[in-house]
PyMOL Python script that loads the backbone (N, CA, C, O; Angstrom):
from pymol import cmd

cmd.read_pdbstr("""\
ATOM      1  N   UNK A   1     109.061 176.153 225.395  1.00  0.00           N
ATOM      2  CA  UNK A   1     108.223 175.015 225.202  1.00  0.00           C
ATOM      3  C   UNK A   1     107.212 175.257 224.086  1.00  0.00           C
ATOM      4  O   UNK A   1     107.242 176.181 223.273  1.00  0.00           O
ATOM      5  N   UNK A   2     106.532 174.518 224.154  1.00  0.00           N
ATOM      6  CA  UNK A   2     105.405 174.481 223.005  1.00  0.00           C
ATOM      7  C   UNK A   2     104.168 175.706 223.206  1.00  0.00           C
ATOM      8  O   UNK A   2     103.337 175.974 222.338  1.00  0.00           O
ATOM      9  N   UNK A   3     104.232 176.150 224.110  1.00  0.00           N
ATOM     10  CA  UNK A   3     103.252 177.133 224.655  1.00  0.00           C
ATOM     11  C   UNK A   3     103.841 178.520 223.890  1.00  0.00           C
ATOM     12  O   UNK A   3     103.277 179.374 223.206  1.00  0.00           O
ATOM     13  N   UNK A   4     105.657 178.289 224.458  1.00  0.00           N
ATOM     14  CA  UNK A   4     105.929 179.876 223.985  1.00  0.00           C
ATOM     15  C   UNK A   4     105.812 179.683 221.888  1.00  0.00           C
ATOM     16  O   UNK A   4     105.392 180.506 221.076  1.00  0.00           O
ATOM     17  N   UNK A   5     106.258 178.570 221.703  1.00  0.00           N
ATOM     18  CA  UNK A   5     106.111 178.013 220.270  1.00  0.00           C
ATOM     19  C   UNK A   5     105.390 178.652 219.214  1.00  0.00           C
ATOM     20  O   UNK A   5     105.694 179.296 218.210  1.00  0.00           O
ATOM     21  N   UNK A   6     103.977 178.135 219.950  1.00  0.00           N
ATOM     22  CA  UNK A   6     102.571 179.010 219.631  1.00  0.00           C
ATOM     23  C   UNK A   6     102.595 180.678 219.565  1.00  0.00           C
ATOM     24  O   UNK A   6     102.410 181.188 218.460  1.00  0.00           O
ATOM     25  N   UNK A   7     102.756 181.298 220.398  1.00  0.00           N
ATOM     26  CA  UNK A   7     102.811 182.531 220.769  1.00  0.00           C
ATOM     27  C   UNK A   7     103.521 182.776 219.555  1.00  0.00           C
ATOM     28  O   UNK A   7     103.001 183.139 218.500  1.00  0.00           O
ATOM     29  N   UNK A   8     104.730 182.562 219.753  1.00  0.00           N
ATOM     30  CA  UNK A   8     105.576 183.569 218.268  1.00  0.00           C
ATOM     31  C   UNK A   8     105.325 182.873 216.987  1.00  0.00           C
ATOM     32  O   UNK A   8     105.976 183.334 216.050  1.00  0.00           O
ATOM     33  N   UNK A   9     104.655 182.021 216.750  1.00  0.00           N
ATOM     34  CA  UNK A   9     103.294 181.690 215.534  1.00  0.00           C
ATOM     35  C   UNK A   9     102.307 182.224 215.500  1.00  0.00           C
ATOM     36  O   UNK A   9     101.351 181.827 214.834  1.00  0.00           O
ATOM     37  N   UNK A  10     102.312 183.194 216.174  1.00  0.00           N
ATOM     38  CA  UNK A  10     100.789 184.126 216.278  1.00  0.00           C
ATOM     39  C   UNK A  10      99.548 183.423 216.805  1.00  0.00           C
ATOM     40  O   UNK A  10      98.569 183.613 216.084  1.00  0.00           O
ATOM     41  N   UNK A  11      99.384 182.854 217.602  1.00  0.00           N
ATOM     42  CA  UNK A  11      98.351 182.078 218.385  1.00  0.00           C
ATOM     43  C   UNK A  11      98.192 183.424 219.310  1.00  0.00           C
ATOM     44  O   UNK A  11      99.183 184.089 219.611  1.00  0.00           O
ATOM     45  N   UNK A  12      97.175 183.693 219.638  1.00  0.00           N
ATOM     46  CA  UNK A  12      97.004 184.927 221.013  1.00  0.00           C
ATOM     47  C   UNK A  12      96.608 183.918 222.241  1.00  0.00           C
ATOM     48  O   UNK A  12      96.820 184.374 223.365  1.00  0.00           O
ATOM     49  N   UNK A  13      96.170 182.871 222.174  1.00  0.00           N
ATOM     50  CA  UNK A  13      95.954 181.876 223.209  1.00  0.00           C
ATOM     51  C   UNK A  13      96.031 180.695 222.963  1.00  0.00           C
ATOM     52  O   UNK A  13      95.962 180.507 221.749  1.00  0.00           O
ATOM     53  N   UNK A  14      96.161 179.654 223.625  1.00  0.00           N
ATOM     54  CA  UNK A  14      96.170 178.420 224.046  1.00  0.00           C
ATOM     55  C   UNK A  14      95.065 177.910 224.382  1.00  0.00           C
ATOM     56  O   UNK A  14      94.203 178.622 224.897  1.00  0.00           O
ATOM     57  N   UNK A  15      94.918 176.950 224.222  1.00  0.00           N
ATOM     58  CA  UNK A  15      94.200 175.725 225.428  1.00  0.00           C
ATOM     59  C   UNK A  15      94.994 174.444 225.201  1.00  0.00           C
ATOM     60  O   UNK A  15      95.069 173.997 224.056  1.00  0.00           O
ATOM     61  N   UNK A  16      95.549 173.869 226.146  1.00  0.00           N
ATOM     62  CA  UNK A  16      95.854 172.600 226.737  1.00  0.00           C
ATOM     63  C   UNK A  16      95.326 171.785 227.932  1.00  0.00           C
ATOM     64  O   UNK A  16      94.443 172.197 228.684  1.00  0.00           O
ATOM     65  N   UNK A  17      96.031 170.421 228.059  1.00  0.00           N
ATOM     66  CA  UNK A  17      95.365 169.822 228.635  1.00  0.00           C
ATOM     67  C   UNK A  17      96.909 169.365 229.881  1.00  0.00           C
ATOM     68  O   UNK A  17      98.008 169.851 229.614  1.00  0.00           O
ATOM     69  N   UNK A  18      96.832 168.908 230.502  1.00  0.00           N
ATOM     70  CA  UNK A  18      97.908 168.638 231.200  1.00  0.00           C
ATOM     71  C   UNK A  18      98.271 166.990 231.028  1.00  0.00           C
ATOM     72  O   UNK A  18      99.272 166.454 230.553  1.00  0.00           O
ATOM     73  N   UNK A  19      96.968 166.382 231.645  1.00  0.00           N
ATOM     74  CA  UNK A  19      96.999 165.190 231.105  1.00  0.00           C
ATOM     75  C   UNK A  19      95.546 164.678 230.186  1.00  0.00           C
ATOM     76  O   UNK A  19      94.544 165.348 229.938  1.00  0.00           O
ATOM     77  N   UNK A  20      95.869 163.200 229.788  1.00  0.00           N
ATOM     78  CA  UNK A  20      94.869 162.701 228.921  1.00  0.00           C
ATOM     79  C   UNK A  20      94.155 162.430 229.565  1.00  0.00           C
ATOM     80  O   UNK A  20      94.213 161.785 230.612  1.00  0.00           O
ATOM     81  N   UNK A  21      93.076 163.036 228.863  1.00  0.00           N
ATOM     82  CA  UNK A  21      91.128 163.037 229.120  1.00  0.00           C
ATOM     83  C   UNK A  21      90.345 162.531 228.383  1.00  0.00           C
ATOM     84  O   UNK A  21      90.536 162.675 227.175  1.00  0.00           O
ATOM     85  N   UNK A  22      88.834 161.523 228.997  1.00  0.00           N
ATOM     86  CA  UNK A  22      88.182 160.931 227.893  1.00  0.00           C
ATOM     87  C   UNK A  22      87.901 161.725 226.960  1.00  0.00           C
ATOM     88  O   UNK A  22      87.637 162.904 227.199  1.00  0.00           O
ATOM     89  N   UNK A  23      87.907 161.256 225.816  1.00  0.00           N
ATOM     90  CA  UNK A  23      87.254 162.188 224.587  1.00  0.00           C
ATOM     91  C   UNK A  23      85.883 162.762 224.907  1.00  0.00           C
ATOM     92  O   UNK A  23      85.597 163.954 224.799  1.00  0.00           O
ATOM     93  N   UNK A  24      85.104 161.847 225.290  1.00  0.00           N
ATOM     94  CA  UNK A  24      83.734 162.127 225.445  1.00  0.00           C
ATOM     95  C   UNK A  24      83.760 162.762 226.529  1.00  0.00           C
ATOM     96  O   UNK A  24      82.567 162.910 226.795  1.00  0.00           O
ATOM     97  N   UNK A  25      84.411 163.279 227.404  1.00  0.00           N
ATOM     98  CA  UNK A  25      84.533 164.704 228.526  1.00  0.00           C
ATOM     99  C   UNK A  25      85.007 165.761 227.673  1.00  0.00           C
ATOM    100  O   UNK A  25      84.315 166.777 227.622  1.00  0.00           O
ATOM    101  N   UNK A  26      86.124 165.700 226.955  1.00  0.00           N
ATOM    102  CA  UNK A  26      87.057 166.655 226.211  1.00  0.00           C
ATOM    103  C   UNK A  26      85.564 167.020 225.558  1.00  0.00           C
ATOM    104  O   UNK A  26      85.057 168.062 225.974  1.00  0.00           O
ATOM    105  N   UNK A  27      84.871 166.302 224.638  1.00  0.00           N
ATOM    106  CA  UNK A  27      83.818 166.750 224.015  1.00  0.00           C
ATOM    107  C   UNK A  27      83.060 167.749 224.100  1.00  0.00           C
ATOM    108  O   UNK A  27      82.850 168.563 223.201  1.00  0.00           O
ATOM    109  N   UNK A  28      82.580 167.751 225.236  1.00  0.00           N
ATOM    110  CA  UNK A  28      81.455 167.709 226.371  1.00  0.00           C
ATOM    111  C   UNK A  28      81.940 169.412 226.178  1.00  0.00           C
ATOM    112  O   UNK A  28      81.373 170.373 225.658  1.00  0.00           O
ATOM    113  N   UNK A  29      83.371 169.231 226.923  1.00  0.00           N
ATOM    114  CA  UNK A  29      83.840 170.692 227.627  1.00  0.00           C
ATOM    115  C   UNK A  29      84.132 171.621 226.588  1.00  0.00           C
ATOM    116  O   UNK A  29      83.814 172.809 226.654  1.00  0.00           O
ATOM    117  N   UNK A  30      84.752 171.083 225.597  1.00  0.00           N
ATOM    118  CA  UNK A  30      85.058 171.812 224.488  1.00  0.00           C
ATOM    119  C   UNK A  30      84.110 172.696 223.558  1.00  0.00           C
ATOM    120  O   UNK A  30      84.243 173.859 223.176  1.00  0.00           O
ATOM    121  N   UNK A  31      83.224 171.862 223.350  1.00  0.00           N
ATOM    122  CA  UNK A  31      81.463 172.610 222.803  1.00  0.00           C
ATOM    123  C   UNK A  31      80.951 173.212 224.017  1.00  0.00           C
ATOM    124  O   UNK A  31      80.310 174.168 223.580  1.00  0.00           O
ATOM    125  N   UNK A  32      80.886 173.222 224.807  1.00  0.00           N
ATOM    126  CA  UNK A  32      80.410 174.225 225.858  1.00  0.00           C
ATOM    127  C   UNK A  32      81.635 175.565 225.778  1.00  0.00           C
ATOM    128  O   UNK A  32      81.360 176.758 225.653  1.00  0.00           O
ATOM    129  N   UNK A  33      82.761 175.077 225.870  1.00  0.00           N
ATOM    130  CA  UNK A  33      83.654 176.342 225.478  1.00  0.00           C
ATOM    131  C   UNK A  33      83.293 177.349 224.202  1.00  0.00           C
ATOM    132  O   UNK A  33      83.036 178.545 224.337  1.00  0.00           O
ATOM    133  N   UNK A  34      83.322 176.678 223.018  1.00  0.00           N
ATOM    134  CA  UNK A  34      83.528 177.198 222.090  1.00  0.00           C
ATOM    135  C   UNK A  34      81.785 178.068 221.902  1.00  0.00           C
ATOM    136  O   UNK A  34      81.722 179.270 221.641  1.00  0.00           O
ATOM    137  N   UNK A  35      80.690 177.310 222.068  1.00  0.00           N
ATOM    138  CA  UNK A  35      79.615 178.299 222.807  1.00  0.00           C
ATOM    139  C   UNK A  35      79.675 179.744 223.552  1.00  0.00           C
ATOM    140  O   UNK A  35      79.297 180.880 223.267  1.00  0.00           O
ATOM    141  N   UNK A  36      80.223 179.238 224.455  1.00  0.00           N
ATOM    142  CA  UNK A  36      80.521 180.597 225.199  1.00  0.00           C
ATOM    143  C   UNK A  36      80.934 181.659 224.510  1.00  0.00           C
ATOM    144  O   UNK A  36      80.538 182.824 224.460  1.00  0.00           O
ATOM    145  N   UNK A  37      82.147 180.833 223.771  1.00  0.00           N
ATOM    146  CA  UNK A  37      83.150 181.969 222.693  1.00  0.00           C
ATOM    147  C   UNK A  37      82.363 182.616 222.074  1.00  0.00           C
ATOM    148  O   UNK A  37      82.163 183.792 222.379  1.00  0.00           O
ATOM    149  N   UNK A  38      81.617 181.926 220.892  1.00  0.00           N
ATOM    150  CA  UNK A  38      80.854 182.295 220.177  1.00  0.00           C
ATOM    151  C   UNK A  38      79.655 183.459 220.852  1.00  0.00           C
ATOM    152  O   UNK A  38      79.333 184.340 220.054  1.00  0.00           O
ATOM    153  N   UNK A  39      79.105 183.509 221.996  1.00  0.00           N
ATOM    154  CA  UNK A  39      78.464 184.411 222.300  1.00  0.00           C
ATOM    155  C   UNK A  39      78.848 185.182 223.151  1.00  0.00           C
ATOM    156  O   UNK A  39      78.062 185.612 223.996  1.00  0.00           O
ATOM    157  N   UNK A  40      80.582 185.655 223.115  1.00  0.00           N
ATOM    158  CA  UNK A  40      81.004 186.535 223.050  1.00  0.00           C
ATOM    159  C   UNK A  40      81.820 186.909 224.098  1.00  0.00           C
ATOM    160  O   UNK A  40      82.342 188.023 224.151  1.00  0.00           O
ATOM    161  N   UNK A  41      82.007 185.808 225.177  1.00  0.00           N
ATOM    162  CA  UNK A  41      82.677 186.024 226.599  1.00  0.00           C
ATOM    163  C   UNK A  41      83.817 185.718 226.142  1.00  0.00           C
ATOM    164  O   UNK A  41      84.058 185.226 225.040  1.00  0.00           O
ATOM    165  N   UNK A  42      84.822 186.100 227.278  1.00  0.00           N
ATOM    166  CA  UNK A  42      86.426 186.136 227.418  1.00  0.00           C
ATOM    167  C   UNK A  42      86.578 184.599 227.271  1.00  0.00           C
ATOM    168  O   UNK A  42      85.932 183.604 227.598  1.00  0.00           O
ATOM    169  N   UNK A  43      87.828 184.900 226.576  1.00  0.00           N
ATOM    170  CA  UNK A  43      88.475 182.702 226.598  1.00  0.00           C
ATOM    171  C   UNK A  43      89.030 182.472 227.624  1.00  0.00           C
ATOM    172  O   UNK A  43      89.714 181.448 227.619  1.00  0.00           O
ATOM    173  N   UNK A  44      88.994 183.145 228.693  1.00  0.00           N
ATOM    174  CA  UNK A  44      89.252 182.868 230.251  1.00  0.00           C
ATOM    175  C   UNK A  44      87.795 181.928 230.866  1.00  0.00           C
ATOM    176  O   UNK A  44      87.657 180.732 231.122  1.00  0.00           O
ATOM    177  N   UNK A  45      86.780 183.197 230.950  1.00  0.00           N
ATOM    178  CA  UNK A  45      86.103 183.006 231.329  1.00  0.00           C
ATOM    179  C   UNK A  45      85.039 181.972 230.748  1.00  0.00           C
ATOM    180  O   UNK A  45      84.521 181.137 231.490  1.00  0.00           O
ATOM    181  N   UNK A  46      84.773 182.046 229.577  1.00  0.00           N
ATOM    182  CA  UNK A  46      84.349 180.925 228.543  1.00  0.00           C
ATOM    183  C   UNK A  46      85.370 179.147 229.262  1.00  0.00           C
ATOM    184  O   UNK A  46      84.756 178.131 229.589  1.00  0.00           O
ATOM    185  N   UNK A  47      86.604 179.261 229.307  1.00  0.00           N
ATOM    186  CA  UNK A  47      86.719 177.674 230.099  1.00  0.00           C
ATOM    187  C   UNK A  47      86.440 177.956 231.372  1.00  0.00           C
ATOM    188  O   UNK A  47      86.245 176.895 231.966  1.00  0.00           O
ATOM    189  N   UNK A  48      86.334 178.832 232.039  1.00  0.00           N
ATOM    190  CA  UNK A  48      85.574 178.573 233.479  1.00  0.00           C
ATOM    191  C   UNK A  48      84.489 178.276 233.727  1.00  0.00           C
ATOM    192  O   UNK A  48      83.954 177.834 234.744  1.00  0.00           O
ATOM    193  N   UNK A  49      84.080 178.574 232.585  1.00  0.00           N
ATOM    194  CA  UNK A  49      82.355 178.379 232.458  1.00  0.00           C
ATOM    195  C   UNK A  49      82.328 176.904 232.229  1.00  0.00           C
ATOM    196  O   UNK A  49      81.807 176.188 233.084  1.00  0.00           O
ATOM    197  N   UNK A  50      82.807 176.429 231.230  1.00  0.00           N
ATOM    198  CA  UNK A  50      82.423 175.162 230.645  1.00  0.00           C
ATOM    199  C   UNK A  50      83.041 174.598 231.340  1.00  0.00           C
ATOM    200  O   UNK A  50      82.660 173.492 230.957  1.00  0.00           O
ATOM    201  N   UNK A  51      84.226 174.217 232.650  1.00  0.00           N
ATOM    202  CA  UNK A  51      84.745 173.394 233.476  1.00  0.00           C
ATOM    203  C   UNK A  51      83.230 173.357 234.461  1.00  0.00           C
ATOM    204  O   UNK A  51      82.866 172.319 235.013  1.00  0.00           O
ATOM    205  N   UNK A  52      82.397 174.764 234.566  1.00  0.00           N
ATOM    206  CA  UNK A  52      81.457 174.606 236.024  1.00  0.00           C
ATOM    207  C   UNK A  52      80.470 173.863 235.430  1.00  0.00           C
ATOM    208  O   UNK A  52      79.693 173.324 236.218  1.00  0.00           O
ATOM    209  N   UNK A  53      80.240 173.640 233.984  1.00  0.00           N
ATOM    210  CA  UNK A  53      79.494 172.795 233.458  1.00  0.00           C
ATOM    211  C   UNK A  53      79.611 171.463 234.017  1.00  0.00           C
ATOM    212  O   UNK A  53      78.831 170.911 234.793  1.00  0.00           O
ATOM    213  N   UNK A  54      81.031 170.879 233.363  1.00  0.00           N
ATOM    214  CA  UNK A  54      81.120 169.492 233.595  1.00  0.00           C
ATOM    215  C   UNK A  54      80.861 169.417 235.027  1.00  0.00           C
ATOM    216  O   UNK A  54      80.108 168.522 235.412  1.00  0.00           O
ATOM    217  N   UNK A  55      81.544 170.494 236.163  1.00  0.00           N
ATOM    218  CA  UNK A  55      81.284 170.139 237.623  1.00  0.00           C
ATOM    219  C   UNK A  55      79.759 170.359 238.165  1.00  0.00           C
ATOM    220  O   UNK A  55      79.416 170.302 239.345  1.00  0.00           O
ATOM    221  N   UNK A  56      78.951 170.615 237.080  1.00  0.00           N
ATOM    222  CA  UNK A  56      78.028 170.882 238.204  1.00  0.00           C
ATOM    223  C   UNK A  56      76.355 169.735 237.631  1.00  0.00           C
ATOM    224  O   UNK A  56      75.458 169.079 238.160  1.00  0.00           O
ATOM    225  N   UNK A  57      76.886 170.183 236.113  1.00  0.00           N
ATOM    226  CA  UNK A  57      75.761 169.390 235.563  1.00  0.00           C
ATOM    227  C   UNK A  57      75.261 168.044 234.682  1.00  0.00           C
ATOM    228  O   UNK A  57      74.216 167.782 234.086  1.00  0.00           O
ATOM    229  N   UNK A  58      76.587 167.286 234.907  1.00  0.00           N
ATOM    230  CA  UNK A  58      76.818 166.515 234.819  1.00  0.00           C
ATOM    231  C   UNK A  58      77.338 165.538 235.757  1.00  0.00           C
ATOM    232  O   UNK A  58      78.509 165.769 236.057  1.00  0.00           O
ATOM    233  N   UNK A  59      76.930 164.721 236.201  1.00  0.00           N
ATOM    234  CA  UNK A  59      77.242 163.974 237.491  1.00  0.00           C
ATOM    235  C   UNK A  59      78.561 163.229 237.154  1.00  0.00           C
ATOM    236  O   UNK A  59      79.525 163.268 237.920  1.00  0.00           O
ATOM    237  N   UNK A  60      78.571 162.412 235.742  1.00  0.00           N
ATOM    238  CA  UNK A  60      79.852 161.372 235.311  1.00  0.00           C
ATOM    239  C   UNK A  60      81.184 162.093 235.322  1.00  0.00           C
ATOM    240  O   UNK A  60      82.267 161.586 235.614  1.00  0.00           O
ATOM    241  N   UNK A  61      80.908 163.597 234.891  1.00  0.00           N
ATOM    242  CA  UNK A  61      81.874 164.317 234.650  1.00  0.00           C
ATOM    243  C   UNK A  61      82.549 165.054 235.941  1.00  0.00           C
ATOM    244  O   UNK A  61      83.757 165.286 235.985  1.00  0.00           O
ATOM    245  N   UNK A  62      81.826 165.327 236.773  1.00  0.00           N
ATOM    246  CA  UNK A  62      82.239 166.011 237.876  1.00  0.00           C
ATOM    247  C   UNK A  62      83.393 166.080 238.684  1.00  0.00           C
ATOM    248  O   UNK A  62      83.816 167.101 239.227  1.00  0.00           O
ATOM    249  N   UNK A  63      83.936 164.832 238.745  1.00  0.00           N
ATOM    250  CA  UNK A  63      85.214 164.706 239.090  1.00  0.00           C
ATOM    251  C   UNK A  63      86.427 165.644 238.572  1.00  0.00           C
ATOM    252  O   UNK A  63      86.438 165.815 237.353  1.00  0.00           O
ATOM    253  N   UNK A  64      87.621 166.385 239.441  1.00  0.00           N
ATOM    254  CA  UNK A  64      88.064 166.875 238.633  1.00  0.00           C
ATOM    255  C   UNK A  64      88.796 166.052 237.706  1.00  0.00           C
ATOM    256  O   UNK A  64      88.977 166.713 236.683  1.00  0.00           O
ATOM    257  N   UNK A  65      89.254 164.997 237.619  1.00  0.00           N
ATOM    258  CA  UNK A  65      89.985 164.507 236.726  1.00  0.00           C
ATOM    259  C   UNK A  65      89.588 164.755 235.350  1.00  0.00           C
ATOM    260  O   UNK A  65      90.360 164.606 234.403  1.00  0.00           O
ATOM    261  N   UNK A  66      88.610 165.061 235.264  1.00  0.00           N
ATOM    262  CA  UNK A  66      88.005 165.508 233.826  1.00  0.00           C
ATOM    263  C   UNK A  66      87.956 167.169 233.592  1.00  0.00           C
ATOM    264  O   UNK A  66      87.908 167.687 232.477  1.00  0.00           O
ATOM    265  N   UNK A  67      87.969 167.630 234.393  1.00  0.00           N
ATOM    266  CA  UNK A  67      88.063 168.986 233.767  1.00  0.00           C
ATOM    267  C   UNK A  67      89.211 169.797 234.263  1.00  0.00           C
ATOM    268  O   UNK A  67      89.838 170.569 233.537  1.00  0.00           O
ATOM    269  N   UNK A  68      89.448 169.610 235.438  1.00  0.00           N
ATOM    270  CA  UNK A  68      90.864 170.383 236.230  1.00  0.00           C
ATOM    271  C   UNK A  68      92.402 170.047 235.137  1.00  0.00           C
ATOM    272  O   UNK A  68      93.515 170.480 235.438  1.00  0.00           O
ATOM    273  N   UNK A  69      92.080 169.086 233.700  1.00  0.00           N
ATOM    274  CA  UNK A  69      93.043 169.300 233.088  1.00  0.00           C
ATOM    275  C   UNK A  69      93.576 170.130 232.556  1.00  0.00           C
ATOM    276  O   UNK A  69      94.774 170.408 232.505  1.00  0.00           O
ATOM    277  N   UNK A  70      92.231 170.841 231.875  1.00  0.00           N
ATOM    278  CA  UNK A  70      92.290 172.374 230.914  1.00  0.00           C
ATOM    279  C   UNK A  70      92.971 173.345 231.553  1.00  0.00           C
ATOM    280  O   UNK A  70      92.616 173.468 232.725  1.00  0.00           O
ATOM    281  N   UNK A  71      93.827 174.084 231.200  1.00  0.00           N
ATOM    282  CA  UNK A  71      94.303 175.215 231.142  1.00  0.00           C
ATOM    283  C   UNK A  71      93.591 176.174 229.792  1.00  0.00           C
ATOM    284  O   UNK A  71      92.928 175.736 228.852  1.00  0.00           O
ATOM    285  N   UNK A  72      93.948 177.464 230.049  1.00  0.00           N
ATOM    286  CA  UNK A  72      94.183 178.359 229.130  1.00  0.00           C
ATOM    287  C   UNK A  72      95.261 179.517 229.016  1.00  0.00           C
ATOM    288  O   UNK A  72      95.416 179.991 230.142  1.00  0.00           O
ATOM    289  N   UNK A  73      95.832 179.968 228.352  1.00  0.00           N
ATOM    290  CA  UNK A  73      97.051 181.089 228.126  1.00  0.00           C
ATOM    291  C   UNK A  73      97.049 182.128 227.437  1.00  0.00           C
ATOM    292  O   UNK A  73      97.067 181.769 226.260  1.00  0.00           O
ATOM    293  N   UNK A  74      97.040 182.960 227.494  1.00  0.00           N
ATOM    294  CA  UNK A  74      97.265 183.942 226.747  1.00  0.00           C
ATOM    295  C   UNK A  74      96.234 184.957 226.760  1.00  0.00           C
ATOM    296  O   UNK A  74      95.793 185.357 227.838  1.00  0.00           O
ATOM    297  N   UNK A  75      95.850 185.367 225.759  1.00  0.00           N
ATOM    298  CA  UNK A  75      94.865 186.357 225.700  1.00  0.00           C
ATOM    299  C   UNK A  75      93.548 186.194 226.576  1.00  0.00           C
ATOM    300  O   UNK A  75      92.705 185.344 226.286  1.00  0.00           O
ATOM    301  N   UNK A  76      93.455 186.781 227.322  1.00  0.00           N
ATOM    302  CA  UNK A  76      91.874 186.564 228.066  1.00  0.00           C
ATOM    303  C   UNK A  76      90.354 186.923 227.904  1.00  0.00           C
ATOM    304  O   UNK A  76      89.290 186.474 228.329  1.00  0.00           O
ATOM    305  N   UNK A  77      90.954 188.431 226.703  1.00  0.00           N
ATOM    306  CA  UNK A  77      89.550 188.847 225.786  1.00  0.00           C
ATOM    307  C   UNK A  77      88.426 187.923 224.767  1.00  0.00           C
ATOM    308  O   UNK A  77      88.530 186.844 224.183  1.00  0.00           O
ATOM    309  N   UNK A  78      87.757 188.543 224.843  1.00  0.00           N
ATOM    310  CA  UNK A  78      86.662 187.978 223.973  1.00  0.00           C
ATOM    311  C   UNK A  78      87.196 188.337 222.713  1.00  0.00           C
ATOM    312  O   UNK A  78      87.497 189.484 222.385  1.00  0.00           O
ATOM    313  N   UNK A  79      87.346 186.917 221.741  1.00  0.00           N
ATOM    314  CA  UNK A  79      87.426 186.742 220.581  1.00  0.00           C
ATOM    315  C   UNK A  79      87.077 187.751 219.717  1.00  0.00           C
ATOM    316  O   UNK A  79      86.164 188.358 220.275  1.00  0.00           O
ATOM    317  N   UNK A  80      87.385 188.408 218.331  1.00  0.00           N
ATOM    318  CA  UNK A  80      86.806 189.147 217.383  1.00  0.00           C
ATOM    319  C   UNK A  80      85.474 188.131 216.902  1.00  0.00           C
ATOM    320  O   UNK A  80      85.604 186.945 216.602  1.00  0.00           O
ATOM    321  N   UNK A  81      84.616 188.635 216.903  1.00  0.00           N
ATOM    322  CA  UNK A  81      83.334 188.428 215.810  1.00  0.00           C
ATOM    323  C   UNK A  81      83.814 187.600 214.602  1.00  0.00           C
ATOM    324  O   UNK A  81      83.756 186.385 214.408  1.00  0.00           O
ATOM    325  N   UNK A  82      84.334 188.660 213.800  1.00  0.00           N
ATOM    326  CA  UNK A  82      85.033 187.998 212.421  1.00  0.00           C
ATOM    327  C   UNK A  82      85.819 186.775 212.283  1.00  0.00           C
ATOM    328  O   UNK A  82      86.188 186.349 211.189  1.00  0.00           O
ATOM    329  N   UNK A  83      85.989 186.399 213.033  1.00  0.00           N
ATOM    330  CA  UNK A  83      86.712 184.821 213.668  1.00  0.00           C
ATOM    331  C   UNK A  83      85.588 183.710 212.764  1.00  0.00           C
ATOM    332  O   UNK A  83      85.711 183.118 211.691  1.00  0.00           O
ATOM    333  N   UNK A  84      84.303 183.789 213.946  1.00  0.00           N
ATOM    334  CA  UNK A  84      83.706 182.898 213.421  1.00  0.00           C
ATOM    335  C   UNK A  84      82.737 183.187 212.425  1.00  0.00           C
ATOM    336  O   UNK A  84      82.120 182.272 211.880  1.00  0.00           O
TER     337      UNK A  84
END
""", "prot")
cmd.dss("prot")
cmd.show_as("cartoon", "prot")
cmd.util.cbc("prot")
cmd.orient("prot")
């Protein structure tokens, strides 16, 4: 599938969605992800983080239908520095 696709394109991880999500949630979760990244946590743990976001501190968002879409795959380490 498109997952293994990635992989032997040299992607070390993924993020997908399973199904379609408002943008303005996708938003939301995505900059809270890429935050995390940036200060240095695992891309596991970085979308776990930013899913407990939408569930906890945000009331509109809380539902899982908005965040229980995200997945992640692959590599679970914290990003290289030199990235960003």
């Amino acid at each position: 599938g498109l997952r293994r696709a990635l992989s032997l394109a040299g992607a070390q991880s993924q993020v997908f969605s399973l199904w379609q999500v408002s943008d303005n949630a996708t938003q939301v979760l995505m900059t809270d992800f890429y935050e995390r990244l940036a200060k240095g946590q695992g891309r596991t743990q970085a979308m776990r983080g930013a899913k407990r976001t939408l569930l906890t501190r945000e009331d509109r968002w809380s539902h899982p239908y908005f965040w229980a879409a995200f997945l992640s795959s692959g590599r679970w380490t914290p990003m290289e520095s030199s990235i960003f």
